[in-house]
Structure formats: structure tokens, C-alpha cells
C-alpha beads as a LAMMPS data file, in Angstrom:
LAMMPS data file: protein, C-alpha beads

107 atoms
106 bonds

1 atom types
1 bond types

-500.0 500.0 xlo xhi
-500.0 500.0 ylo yhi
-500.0 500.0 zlo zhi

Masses

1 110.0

Atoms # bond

1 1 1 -1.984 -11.384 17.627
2 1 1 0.669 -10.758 15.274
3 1 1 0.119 -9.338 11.681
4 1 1 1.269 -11.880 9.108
5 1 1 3.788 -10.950 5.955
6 1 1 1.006 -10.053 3.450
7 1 1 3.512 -8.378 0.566
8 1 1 4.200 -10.664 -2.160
9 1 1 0.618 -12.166 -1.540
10 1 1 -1.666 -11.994 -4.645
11 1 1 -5.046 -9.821 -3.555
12 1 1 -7.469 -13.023 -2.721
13 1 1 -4.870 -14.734 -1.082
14 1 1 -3.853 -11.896 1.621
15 1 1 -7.493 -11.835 2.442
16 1 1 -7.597 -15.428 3.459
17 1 1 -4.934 -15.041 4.854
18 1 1 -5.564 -12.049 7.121
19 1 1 -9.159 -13.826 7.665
20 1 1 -7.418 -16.977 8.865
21 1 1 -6.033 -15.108 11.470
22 1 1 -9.012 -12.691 12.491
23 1 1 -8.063 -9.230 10.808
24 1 1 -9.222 -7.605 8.174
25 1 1 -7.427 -6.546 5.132
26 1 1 -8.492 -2.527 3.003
27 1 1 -6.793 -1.215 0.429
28 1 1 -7.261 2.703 0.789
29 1 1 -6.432 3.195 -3.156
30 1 1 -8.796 0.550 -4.879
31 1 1 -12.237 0.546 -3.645
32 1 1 -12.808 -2.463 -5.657
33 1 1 -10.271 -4.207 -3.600
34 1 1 -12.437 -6.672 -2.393
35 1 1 -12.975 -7.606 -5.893
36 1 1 -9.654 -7.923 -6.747
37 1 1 -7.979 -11.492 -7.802
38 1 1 -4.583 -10.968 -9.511
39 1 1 -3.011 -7.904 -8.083
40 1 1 -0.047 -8.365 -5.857
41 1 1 0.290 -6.861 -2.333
42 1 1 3.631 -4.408 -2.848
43 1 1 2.988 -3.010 0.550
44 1 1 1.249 -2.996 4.092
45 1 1 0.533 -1.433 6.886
46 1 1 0.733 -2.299 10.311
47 1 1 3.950 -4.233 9.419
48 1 1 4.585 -8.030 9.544
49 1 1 4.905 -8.939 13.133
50 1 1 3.061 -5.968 14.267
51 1 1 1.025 -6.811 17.685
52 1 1 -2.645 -6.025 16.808
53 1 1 -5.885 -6.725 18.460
54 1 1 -8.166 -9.353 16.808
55 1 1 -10.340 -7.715 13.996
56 1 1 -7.926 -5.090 13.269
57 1 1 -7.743 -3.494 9.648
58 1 1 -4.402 -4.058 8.003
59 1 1 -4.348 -1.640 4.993
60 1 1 -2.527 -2.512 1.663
61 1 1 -1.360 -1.356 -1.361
62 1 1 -1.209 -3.563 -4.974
63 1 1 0.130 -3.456 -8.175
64 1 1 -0.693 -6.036 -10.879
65 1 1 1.477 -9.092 -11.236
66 1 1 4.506 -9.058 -14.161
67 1 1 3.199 -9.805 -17.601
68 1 1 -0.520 -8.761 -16.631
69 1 1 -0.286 -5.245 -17.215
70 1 1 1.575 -3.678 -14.362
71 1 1 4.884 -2.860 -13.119
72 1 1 6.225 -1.516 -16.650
73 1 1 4.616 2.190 -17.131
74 1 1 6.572 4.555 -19.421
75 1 1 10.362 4.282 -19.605
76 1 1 11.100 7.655 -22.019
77 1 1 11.204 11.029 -20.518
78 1 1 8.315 13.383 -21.090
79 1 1 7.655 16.769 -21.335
80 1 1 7.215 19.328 -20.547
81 1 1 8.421 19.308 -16.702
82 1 1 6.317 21.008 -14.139
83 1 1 8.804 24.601 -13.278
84 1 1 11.259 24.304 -10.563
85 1 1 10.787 26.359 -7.468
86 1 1 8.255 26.532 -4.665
87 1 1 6.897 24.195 -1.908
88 1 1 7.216 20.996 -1.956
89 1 1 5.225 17.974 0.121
90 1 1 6.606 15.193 1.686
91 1 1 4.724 12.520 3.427
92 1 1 6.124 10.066 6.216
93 1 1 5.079 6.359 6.373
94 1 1 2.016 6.480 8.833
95 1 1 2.869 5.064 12.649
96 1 1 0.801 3.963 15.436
97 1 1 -1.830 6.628 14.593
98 1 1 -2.085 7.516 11.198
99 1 1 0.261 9.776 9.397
100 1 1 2.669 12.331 10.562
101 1 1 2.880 15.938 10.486
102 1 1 3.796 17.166 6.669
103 1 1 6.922 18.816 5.880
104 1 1 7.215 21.430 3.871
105 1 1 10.269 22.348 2.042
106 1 1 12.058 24.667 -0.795
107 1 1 13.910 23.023 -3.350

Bonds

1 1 1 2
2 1 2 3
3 1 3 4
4 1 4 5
5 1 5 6
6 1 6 7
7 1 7 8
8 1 8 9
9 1 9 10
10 1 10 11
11 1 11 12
12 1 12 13
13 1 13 14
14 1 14 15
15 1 15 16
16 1 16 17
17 1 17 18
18 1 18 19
19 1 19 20
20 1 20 21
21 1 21 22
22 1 22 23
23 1 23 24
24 1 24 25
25 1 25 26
26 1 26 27
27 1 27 28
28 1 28 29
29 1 29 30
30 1 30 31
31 1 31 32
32 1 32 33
33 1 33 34
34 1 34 35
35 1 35 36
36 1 36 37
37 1 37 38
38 1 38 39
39 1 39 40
40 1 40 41
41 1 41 42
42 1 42 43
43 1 43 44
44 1 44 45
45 1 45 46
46 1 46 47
47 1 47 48
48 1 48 49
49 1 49 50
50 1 50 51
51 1 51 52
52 1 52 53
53 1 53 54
54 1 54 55
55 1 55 56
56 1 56 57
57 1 57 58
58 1 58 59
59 1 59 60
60 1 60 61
61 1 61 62
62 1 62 63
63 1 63 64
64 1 64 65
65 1 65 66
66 1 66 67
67 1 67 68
68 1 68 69
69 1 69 70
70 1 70 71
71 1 71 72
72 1 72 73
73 1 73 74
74 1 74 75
75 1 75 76
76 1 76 77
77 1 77 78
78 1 78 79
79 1 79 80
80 1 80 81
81 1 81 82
82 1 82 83
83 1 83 84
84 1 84 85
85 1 85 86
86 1 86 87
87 1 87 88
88 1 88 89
89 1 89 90
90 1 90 91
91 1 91 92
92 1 92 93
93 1 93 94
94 1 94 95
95 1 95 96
96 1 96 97
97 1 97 98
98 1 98 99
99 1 99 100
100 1 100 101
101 1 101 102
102 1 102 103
103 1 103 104
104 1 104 105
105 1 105 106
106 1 106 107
């Protein structure tokens, strides 16, 4: 079966409709998830269209909906900034088996 477009989905609705079609929907960040109502699906994991055995997990990540508290955060520069130097972590986007390999690098 194929994984259906689940971004731009409020929370309650992307589990219905990932039910509707067999799978099963986590969000790794918000243990609560299954309790959650009004936040919106921003991203997901295996992708739409994504071939996936029946009662697969598709994993997601939400932010609140505009005008309910999210999406704005702080638009003003703070201080003080963390010192320049050192190693640095980058993380890819995980593939068919979880996450990649991190790269390290100097700035």
C-alpha cells in the first residue's frame, strides 16, 4: 500500500486518515500525540507515495495551526551567541532504515 500525503493534515485527521488505510501514525517528538487535536502535520516520514506494508508506522512531526500559538516564535536577535569554532553536527533525513551516518564538520 501506498502512504497517503499526511502534511497539511491537522493531528486527528492524519490519524484517520492513516487508519483508513491500515498504518499507523507516531510522532517521535510529542508523546502526547495521540492526544493531540489542533496541531498540523509539517512533516512525515516514509513519504507520500511511499510503498509500505499494511500496519506500518508513518512517523510525523507538528506544529500548531496559525493564530493558535505556533509558527511565530521570536523574531529579534538574542544574545549572547554560543562562540564560533569547533565541531559541528549535521543530521540527514532518515531513509529506508533509519538515519544516516553523522557528519562531522569545522566551521
Amino acid at each position: 500500500m501506498r502512504v497517503p500525503r499526511l502534511v497539511g493534515l491537522m493531528a486527528v485527521d492524519a490519524r484517520e486518515v492513516a487508519r483508513a488505510q491500515g498504518l499507523f501514525v507516531n510522532a517521535p517528538d510529542r508523546p502526547d500525540f495521540h492526544l493531540a487535536v489542533v496541531d498540523y502535520v509539517v512533516r512525515q516520514y516514509p513519504g507520500p507515495g511511499t510503498e509500505v506494508p499494511r500496519d506500518s508506522v508513518v512517523h510525523v512531526w507538528c506544529d500548531f495551526g496559525e493564530g493558535d500559538g505556533g509558527g511565530g516564535g521570536v523574531r529579534e536577535p538574542r544574545g549572547p551567541l554560543p562562540p564560533t569554532g569547533g565541531l559541528r553536527g549535521e543530521r540527514e533525513e532518515p531513509h529506508d532504515g533509519g538515519p544516516r551516518t553523522v557528519v562531522l564538520t569545522r566551521p
